[in-house]
N, C-alpha and C positions, 0 to 999 in steps of 0.2 A: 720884726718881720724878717723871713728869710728873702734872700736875692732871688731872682727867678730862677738863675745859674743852680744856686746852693739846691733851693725846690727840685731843681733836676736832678743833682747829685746825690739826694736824699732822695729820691726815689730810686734812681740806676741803684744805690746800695738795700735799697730792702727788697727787689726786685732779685735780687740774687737769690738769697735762699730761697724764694719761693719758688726759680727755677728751679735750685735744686732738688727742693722736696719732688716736684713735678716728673723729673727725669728721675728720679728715685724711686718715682713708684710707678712709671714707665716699664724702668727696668730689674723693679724687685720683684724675686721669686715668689709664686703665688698658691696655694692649695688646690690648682687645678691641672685636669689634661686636657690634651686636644686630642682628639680622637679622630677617625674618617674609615670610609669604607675598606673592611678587610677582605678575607679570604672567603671562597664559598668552597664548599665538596659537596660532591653528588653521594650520598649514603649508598646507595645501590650500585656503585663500581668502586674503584679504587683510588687511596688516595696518597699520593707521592711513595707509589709501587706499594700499598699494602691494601689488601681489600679492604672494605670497614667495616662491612658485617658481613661475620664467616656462623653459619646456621648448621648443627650436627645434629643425628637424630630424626631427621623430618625431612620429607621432600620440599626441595626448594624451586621455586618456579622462575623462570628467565623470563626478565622485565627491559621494558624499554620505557622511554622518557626518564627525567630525571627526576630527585628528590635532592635539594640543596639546602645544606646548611647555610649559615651566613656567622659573618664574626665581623667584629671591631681592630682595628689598630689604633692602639692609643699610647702617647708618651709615656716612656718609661718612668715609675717614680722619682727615679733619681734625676729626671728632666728639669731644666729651671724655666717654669711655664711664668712667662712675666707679664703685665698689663697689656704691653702692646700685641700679644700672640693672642691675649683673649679679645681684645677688641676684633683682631684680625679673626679671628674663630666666629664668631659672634656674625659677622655681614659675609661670610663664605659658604656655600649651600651644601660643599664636600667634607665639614669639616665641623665639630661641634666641641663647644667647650663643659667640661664634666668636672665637677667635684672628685677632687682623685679619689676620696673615701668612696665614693659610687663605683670608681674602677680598680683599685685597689683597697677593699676591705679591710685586707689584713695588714696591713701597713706598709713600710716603706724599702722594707729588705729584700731585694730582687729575690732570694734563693726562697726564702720564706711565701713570696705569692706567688712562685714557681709552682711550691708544692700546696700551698693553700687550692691554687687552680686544679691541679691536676687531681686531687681530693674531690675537686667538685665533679670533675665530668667522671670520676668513676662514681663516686654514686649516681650521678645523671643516667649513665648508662646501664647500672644493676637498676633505678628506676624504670627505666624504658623498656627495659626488659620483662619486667614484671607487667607494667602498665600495657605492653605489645600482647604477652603469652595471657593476662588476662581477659583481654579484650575475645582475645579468641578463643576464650574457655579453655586453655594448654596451660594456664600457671600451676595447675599440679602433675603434670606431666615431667616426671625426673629425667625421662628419657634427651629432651630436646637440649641443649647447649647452642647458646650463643655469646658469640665473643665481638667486641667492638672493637675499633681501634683507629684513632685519628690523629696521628703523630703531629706533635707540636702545639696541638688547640686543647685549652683549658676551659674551664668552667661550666656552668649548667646548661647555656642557653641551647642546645643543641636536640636535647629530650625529646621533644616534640619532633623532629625529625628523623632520631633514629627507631623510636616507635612504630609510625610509619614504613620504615623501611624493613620492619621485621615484619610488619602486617603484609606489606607489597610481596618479596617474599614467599611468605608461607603461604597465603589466601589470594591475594589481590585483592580487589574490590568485590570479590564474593560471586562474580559472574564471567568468571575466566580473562577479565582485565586487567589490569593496572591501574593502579591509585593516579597516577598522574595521567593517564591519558594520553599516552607518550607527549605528552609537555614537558617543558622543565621547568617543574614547583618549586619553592624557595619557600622558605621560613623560620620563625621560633621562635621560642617558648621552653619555657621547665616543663617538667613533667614529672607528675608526683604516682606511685603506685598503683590508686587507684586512677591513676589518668585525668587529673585534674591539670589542666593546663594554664602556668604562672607567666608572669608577665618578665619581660627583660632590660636589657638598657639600650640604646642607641638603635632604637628600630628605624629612624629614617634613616640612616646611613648605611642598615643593613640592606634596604628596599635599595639601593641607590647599588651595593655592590651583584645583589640577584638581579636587578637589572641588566647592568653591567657583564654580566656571567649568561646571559641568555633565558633568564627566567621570564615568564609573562602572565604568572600567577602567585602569590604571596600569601600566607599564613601568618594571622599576626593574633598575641592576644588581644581579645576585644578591647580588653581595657586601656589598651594602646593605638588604639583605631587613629583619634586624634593626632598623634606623634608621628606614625605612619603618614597621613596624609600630607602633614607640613611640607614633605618634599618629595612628594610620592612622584617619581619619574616614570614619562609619559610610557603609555605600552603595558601598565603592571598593574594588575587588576588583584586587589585585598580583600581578601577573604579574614575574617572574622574567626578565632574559636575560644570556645571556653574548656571544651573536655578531646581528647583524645576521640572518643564517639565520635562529635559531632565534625572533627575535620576528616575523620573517616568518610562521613555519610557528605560532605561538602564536597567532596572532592568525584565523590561517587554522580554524585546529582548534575557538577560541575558534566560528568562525561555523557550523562543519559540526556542531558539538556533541560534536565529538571531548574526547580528553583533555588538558586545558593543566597545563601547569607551574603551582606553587605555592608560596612562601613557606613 
């Protein structure tokens, strides 16, 4: 039989590694990011001095209220995101933990999701484009040129707002108003051609930055309604859509005092 002493010493000794393992996996690097509320811009003015949508060919209409994009910041791949940052991600309401594959697609090489990114918001933006000029019956109109530009912001999520803001623009709301109602609208979404509106990543965080920016109305895809609410900050009313159309016609209803979709 061992002494009670030795019983002790023979635990204090296997008691070790298991600390070890414990702080090891504490502080080993993990396949994830922490993310939290980014950047918003208003598409109908300018953004860090450059307009962001400049419209040739077509009379353009002066608009008031805003239309805001919204974005993420999230650790860089090269970040060593370790167990204790995800725990801390995980019980913080500004802050959410992500599969880097969810935020970095293309993998791990800064310069390469640089330009993976910036691939996306141009086709996002020849999207919106189309998906804007068809809505209003112009996509065969050679004449009109529009040009986007949102220096430093990559990827898709953006579509559904600059749509909008070529719609606000050209037509407004179709009865001498503005799409926002001189509010400041927040949202997004992809946007495919025909104006099919895609779902994105980090939507409660993005409600939490349009918040934060003076929004007090929010476009989210439906199918993200739930993810949305999770931490939907107080004052910020979600609006619903699935097509281009139908946040057109929400936003329209929104101002006549008609009935809007809802979450």
């Amino acid at each position: 039989m061992f002494s009670r002493l030795t019983r002790l010493q023979t635990l204090g000794v296997c008691a070790l590694p298991v600390v070890g393992l414990i702080g090891a996996a504490v502080f080993a690097p993990l396949p994830f990011s922490v993310a939290q509320p980014g950047t918003t811009a208003d598409v109908l003015g300018t953004f860090r001095g450059s307009q962001v949508i400049t419209i040739s060919g077509a009379p353009v209409r002066r608009t008031t209220g805003q239309l805001r994009m919204t974005t993420i910041e999230a650790t860089s791949p090269d970040t060593r995101v370790s167990l204790g940052h995800v725990i801390d991600g995980w019980f913080a309401s500004d802050r959410a933990v992500m599969p880097r594959d969810a935020v970095y697609p293309s993998g791990d090489d800064v310069k390469e999701i640089e330009q993976h990114n910036a691939e996306q918001m141009r086709q996002s933006q020849d999207a919106a484009t189309q998906a804007a000029l068809g809505y209003l019956g112009l996509d065969k109109d050679k004449d009109i040129k529009v040009s986007l530009k949102l220096a430093d912001v990559g990827g898709p999520s953006a579509g559904l707002l600059f749509s909008l803001g070529i719609i606000d623009k050209l037509r407004g709301d179709g009865n001498g108003g503005d799409l926002s109602g001189g509010r400041t609208v927040a949202g997004t979404g992809t946007i495919s051609p025909d104006g099919t509106v895609g779902p994105v990543g980090g939507v409660s965080l993005k409600t939490q930055a349009a918040r934060r920016d003076g929004a007090t109305v929010f476009l989210v895809p439906r199918a993200e309604c739930a993810e949305a609410r999770a931490e939907l900050p107080e004052g910020l009313r979600l609006i619903p859509v699935t097509t281009l159309k139908g946040a057109v016609g929400a936003l329209t209803a929104l101002n006549k005092g008609g009935r809007v979709p809802s979450c």
